[in-house]
Structure formats: C-alpha cells, structure tokens
C-alpha angles and dihedrals in degrees: 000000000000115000151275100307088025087227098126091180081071098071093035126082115179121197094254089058102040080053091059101047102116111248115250109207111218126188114201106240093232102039117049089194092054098090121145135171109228126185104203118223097161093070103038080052089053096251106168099160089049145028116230116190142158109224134186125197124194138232105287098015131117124219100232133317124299099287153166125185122210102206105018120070120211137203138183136191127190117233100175143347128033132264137147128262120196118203115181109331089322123101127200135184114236135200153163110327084009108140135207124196117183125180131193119300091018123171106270115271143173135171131230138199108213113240087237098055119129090218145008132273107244109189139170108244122191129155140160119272095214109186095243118027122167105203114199117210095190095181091058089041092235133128111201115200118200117183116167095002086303114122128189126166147209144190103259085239094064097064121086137174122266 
C-alpha cells in the first residue's frame, strides 16, 4: 500500500534530490544578522502538523533571534560544519551529529557561525505548527502571537494579565 494519493516519491527525498532543492534565503524579522538558506522537505511531503527543512548558515550569521515558543516545539540536528547554540545563559560548541530538542515553553536559544569559520553549519530543522504560538524574544523585549498563520507583535511590557 502506498498511501492516500499512491504517489510514494512523495514521501521519499534522496540525497541527490535534497541537493538540488533551490535555496530560499530567509532573513529573521527582528535580527538582521539571523539569515539562513533553507531548502524545505515537510511541505513538498505534504507535512502539514510540522515544518522539515535543511539549513545552512554562513560564517558570521546567526539562525534566528534569541527565542522560546510556548506551543511549538523545535529540534536540530547538525549535519555538517561547527557553530555555537546558546540556550539560556549557557553556550555550547556544536558540531556534526550534535542534537537540540527543545519543548514548549523552552529556555530561549539561537546559534551562531563564527565570522572566522572555515565552513558553514549545515543542520536538520523540524518543529510543530501549532494553530496559535506566542514566541518570546526576550533579548528584543517582543512577544510575537501567531494564531491561523496571522502574526502580530508586541513589546513584552506591554502584556498584562487580565
């Protein structure tokens, strides 16, 4: 058997076609250092629960912003190259078969490529795409909502309880 559609291609990426995806640059809203060139494998599978994605960052560049989510979970794991994650206050070297789980409500985290590297880090992304998310960047003092594929945002000051 072989699925709703029977197209089993659908569900199986070989090297030689993951290499030949085309690239997508994408800048992070809220760090103009954070650019990474992903290649996306969860949506030509179909994925609609979770994203799946091959990204490489460059010497000097940064993954995202500083951030937590508190309903999608997140995990990474490093195919190639070396970089450094912090998560909290606390920084780690990574490297090659190096893996990063983080569930809701995580302490904040972000990876860098030092400016200095010899090569790029080159990781497996995948995370949840719960309906509604709030992501705190706690170093740029937001808190971005995103409910139905709409995002607004707001300065954490700015929330109070109700």
């Amino acid at each position: 058997m072989s699925g709703k559609d029977g197209n089993t291609r659908q569900y199986y990426f070989s090297a030689a076609e993951i290499a030949s995806l085309p690239e997508r640059r994408h800048q992070h809203q809220f760090n103009e250092n954070a650019i990474r060139m992903t290649r996306t494998l969860g949506d030509s599978a179909g994925l609609e629960d979770m994203g799946l994605h091959i990204v490489r960052l460059e010497p000097g560049r940064e993954s995202t912003e500083f951030h937590f989510h508190g309903q999608d979970e997140e995990f990474l794991m490093i195919l190639s190259g070396h970089g450094q994650a912090q998560i909290g206050e606390e920084r780690i070297e990574v490297g090659a078969g190096d893996v990063m789980a983080f569930p809701k409500n995580s302490p904040a985290h972000v990876m860098r490529v030092p400016e200095g590297a010899g090569e790029d880090l080159v990781y497996l992304m995948g995370g949840t795409r719960a309906p509604v998310d709030i992501c705190t960047y706690p170093a740029a003092g937001l808190k971005m909502t995103r409910a139905d594929g709409v995002k607004e945002v707001a300065r954490i000051d700015d929330f109070r309880k109700v």
